[in-house]
Structure formats: C-alpha cells, structure tokens
N, C-alpha and C positions, 0 to 999 in steps of 0.2 A: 717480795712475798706479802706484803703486806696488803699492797695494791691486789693483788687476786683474794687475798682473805676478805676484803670489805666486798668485792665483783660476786663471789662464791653467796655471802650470806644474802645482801640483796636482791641477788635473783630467789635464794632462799621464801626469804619474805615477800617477796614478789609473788612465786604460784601458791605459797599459802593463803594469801591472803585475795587473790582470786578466787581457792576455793570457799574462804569463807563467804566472799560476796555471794558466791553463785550458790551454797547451799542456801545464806538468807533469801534471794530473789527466788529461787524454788521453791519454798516452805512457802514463803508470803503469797504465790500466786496458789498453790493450791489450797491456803486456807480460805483465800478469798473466793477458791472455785473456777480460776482460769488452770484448766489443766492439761501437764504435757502427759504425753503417753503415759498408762502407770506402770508398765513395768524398764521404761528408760526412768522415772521417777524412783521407783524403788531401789534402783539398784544405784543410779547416780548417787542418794542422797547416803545409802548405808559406804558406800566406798568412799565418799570424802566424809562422813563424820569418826568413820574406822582410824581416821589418822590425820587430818586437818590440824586438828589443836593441839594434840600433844608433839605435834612437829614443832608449834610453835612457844611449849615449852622447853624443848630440847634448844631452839637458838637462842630463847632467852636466856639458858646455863652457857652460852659460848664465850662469853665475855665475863661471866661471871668473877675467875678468879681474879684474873687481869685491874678488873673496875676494882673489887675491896681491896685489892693490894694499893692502887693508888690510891684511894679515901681514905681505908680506916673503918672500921665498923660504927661509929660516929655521924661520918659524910657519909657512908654507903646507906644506912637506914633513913639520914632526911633526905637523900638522892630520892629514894624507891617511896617515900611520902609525897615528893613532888611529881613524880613521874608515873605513878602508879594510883594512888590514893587520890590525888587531885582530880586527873581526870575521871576516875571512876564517881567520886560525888559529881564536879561540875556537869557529866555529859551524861548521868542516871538521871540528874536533875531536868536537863535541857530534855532528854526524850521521854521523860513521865510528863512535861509540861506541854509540847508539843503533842503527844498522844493527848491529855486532859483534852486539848484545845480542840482538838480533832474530832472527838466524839464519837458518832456511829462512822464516820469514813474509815478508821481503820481498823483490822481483823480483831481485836482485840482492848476495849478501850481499858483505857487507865482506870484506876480505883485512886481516891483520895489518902487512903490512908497507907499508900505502897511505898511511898518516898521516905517515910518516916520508920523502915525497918530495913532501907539497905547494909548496913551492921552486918545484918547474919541473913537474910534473903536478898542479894541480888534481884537487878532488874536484867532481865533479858539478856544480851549476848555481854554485858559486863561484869558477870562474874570470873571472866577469865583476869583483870585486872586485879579482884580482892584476893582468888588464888594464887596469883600471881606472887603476890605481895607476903602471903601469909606462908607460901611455900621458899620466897626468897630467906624470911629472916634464919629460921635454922639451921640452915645451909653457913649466910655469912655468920651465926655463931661457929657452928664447928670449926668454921675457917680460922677464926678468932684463935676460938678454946682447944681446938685438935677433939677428941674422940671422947674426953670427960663432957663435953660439952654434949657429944652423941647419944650418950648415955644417957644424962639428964633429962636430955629431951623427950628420949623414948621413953624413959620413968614418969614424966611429965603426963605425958600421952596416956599412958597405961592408969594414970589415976583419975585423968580426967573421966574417961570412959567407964570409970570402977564407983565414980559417983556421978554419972551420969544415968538417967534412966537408959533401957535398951531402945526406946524408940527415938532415942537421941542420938544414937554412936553412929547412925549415916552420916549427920549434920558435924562431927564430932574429927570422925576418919575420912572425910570427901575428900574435901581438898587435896588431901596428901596423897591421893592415888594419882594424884597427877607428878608430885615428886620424882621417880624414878628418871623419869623423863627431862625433868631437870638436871638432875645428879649428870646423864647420859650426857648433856651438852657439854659440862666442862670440860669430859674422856675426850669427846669429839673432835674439838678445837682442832688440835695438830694432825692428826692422821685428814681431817675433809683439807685443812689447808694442805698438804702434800697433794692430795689426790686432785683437788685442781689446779696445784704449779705442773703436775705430770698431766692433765689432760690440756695444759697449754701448748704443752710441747710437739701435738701433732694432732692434724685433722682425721685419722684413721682410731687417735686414742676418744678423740671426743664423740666419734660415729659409735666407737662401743660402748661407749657410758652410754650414750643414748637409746640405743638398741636395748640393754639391760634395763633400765628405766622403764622403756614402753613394755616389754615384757615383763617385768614385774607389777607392774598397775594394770595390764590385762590381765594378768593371774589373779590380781587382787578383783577384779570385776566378774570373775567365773565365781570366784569363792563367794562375793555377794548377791550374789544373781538373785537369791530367794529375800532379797532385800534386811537382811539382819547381818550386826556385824557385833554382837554381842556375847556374854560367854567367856567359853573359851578361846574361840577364836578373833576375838576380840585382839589380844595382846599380838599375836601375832602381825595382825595386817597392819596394827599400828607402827610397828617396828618396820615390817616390809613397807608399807607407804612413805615412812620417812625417809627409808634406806634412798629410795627410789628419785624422789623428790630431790635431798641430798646429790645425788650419784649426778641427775639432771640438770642441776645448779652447778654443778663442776663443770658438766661441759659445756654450759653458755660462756664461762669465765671470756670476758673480753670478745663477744661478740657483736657485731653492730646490731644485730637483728634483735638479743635481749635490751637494751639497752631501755625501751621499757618497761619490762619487766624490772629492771633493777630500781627505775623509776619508783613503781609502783611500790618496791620493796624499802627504799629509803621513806615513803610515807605512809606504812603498812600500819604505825599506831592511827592517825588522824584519821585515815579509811576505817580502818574499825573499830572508830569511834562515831564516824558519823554516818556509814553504811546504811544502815537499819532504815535511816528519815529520809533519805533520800533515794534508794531503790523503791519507797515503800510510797514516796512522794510521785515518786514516775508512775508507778502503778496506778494508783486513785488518778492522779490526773487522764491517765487512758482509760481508767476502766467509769470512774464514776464522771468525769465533765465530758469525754472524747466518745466513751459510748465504745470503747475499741475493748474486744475479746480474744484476738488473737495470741493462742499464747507464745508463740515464738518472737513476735514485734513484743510482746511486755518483757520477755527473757532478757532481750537483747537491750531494750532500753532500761531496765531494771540494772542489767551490768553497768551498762554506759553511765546514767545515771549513781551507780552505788561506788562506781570507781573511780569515773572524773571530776565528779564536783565535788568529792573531798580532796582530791588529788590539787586540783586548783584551788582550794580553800586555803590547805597548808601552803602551796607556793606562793598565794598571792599576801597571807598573813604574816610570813616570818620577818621578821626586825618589825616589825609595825605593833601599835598598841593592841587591836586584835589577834597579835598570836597570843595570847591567854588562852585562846579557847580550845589548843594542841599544847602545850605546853606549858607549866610554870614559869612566871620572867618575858614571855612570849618567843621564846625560842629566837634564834641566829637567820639571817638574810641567807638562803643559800650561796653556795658558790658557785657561779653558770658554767657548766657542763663545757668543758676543752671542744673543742673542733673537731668531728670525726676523723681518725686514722685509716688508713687504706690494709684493713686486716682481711682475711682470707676465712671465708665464711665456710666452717665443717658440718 
C-alpha cells in the first residue's frame, strides 16, 4: 500500500508540475511577443491556472498529519524553515540576481530594491513557498492544541484585520484563501490511496479513471473557453481540475509508460525552483542570439529546457556539496530506480 501511495502522488506532482512549467513558458513567450494562437492561449492558460496550484496545496496537506506526528511541532516547524523558507530566500535571491545581470534580455528586468522586501512581497512564482509555509504553521498548531488552538487563531486573524487599515486586509486574508486546499489534503490521504490500490487491480478499472479524467478537463476547457476562470466559478474548476488530475495519477499507479512523470514528480520542488531561468534562458537564447520566432520550437524547447535541466540539476547534485542549492544539508544520493518489470500497460 505503501508503494502505490508514493507511485499515486508522484505522478501527482509530476502533471502539476508540467503544468506549471508550461503556464510559465506561455506567459514568458507572449510577453516577449512570440505568440501562439490567442484563443488556444486564452483558454490554455485560464484552465491550468483554474487549478494548477491549489492542486499543489492539496498534496502538500497529504503527508501532513503523518510528518507532525513523527517530529513534534518543534522539528516540524525547523523541518518547513529548512525546506520552505530556505529555498525561497536562496532561489528569490539567485533569480533577482540573475535577472539584475540580465538587463534588457529579459521581459521584465529586476529593480534594486525588490530583494530587500521578499518579507511580505514575493518575487515571482515564489510566493507559493512563503504561502506555503505561513499556511502550514496553524494547521500544525491545531494539530498540537486541538480546536482551542482554532479559535485563537481566528481571534487572531480577526484583530489583525480590525487594526489594519482596509486597503491592507488583501495582503492580510491572501494567503489563507489557499488554506482550504490544504485542510482538503489531509481528508484525502486514504480514500486517493484506496482509489489507486483498486485501479491496480485491472486494466478496464484504470481505462475509466482515465476516460473520467479526460472528460472532466474537456468540460473544464468549454467552461473557459472565454479565457476567465475567476469568480464564482473559479472554486469549482479548482476542485474539478484536482479531482481530475488526482483520478489520472491513480491510474498511472505502476505503469512503465508514467515512470517519467513520476520522475518529474519526485523533483517537482528543484523544477520549480529553477523553471522560470531556464525556460526563459531557452527563449532569449532563440529569440535574441538564434534570431528564431517560431513560436512552437520556443514552446517546446522552453518545456525541454524548464523541465530537464532542473531535472538533471537535482540528479546530478544530491549527496554532493552542491545540493544546497535544492535543499538544506544538500539533500541524499538518490536510489537508482530497480530494473523494469514486465507490467501490462491499460
């Protein structure tokens, strides 16, 4: 059971984290003015940001209970300072500096004084790391304190916003509207691991998760079609995009064919950490030295590029004194992947 829990979230992390790449690589060519059709643009991009990330706050709650109960609120809060916090200064730092150095080559150059207020402004796609982090700790309080703890916090909340000015209580309430989605991972744990040991058990069970899956992410692409996913309908396609995602990560469980995907998904933080510089490195190098416009060859090497050479980064650094740069301590040597099995592809 176990072994398909780690198979299920991996591939998880795995098309997450594909679509983050491929939203960033879309964004960056059209701010640069390579662009693909706009209404395949409109609609791609409101249908993966509808539910992309709060997918990937819902995996971060799956483990949740599990981790505090072995730590301790003690080790679980410097756990989520090394693992969270660290890399959000180290690698705001690396791509404010790298952008600085960059100048006019890219869509957007740095400003001097931005590095100096990640606190409470995030740079770029790393505010999902300080979220991350600020939405874990009252969670592992409740867990701690039970429900008095609940209370407090939302007494807490309620008075920071009562002396806050109004045009503060976005920066104040943000965060936490990604909470729910948290909460939702821990529910989750045992019913997705059931639902991928039962779509092990037959190739006819794994052909309907799939079918389900693709059908619910085409329904999800009619509802955006007008390229918004805001609102009210907003909540929904988030939950249907997850469901969907979810449902599809079940029935890869143990197939040879994902076995990248899982890949991808075991180094789904190092990717998107270092995504942004290096799809964005592929681009300039085609658009500004190569002279190349094509926007389909930039799509494609923008992926290749945003996926592989973090992919290879993290594999080639762990036990080495460069893995600092994915990890606190530099992270463990992986373990090389067993020899394929002769499994029966659904």
């Amino acid at each position: 059971m176990a072994a398909s829990r780690s198979r299920w979230v991996d591939h998880a992390k795995g098309l997450g984290i594909v679509l983050v790449v491929l939203g960033h690589v879309m964004h960056g060519l059209d701010q640069a003015g390579i662009r693909l059709p706009a209404e395949l643009h409109r609609v791609a991009m409101a249908w993966m940001y509808s539910f992309h990330m709060p997918l990937f706050f819902l995996l971060a709650g799956l483990f949740l209970r599990s981790g505090f109960a072995r730590r301790g609120l003690p080790r679980f809060a410097a756990d989520k300072v090394t693992s969270l916090l660290y890399p959000y200064v180290l690698w705001s730092t690396i791509q404010w500096a790298a952008t600085l150095g960059a100048g006019a080559l890219v869509n957007r150059p740095a400003e001097i004084g931005v590095l100096l207020g990640i606190a409470t402004m995030p740079i770029a796609h790393f505010w999902f790391l300080r979220t991350l982090f600020i939405c874990l700790l009252p969670v592992a309080l409740v867990l701690r304190f039970g429900w008095p703890a609940a209370v407090g916090l939302g007494l807490a909340l309620l008075a920071a916003l009562a002396t806050s000015p109004p045009e503060a209580w976005g920066q104040v309430v943000h965060p936490f509207r990604h909470l729910p989605f948290l909460i939702a991972g821990v529910v989750a744990l045992e019913p997705m691991t059931r639902l991928a040991a039962w779509a092990e058990s037959g190739s006819a069970r794994r052909v309907v998760l799939r079918l389900a899956s693709v059908t619910i992410f085409a329904a999800m692409a009619w509802a955006c079609r007008t390229g918004e996913a805001s609102g009210w309908v907003h909540l929904p396609l988030a939950v249907a995009g997850i469901a969907a995602t979810l449902v599809l990560a079940a029935s890869c469980s143990d197939r040879t064919w994902a076995r990248p995907l899982a890949a991808l998904g075991a180094a789904s933080l190092a990717i998107y950490l270092a995504h942004v510089l290096t799809g964005s490195g592929a681009r300039i190098v085609l658009q500004r030295l190569l002279h190349v416009h094509d926007p389909w060859l930039h799509l494609a090497c923008g992926m290749a590029a945003g996926l592989g050479v973090p992919w290879l980064a993290w594999r080639w650094t762990q036990g080495t004194p460069a893995g600092w740069l994915f990890a606190w301590g530099g992270g463990e040597r992986p373990v090389p992947s067993p020899p394929p099995r002769s499994v029966p592809v659904g």
